[in-house]
C-alpha positions as CSV (number, residue, x, y, z in Angstrom):
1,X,-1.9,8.4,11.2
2,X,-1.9,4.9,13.0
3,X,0.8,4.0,11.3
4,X,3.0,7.5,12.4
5,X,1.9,6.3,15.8
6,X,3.6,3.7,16.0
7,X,6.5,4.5,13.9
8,X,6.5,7.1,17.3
9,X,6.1,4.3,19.8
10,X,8.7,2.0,18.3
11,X,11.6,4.3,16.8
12,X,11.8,2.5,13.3
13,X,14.5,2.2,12.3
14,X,13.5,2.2,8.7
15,X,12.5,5.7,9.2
16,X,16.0,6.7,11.2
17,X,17.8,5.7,8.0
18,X,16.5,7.6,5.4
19,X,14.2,5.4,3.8
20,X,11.9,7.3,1.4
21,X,14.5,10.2,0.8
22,X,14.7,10.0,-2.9
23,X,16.8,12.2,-5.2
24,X,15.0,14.2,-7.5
25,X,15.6,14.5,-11.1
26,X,16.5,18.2,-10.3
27,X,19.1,17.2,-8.1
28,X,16.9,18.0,-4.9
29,X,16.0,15.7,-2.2
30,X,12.5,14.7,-1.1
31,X,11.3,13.1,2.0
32,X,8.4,10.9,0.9
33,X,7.7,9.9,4.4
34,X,6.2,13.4,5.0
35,X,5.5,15.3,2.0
36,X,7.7,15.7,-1.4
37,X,6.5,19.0,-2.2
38,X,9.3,20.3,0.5
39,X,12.3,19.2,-1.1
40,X,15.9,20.0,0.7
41,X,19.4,20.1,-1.4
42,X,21.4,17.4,0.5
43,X,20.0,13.9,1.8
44,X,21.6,15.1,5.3
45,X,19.5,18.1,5.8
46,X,16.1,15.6,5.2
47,X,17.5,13.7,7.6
48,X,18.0,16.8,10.0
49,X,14.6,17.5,9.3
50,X,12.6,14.0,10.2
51,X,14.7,13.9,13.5
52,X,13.5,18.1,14.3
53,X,9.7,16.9,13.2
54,X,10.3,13.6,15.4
55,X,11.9,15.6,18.8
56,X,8.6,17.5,18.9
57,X,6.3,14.4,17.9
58,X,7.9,12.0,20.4
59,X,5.6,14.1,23.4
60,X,3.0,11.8,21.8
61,X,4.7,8.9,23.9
62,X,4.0,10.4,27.6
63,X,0.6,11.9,26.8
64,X,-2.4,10.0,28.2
65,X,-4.7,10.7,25.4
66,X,-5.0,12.4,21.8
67,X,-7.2,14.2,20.0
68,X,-7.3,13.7,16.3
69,X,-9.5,15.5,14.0
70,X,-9.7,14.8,10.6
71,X,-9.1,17.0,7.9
72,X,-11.5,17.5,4.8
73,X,-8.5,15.5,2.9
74,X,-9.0,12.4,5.0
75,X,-12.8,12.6,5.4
């Protein structure tokens, strides 16, 4: 979670250009930056899909504090 901070904060550019958007050996696309097990048919819609995710995350960077619970996964 740190780290998707401040991937926020800074606007990686890594992240903006599709690194970790792997074809599949079905001929689907998944984003390995979020999860895999939501794969899309074309590269472009991934990428229409990390910058829908990041318009609603990017609130994150005005807010003066965050609550962040941990799910039984993490804990």
């Amino acid at each position: 979670m740190v780290q998707e901070f401040e991937n926020i904060q800074s606007m990686s550019l890594s992240i903006a250009n599709g690194a970790l958007i792997l074809e599949r050996p079905d001929g689907l696309y998944a984003d390995y930056h979020y999860n895999s097990r939501f794969p899309l048919q074309t590269f472009q819609e991934c990428i229409e899909r990390r910058d829908f995710i990041r318009k609603r995350i990017n609130s994150l960077v005005t807010v003066d504090f965050v609550i962040l619970t941990l799910g039984l996964v993490e804990a």
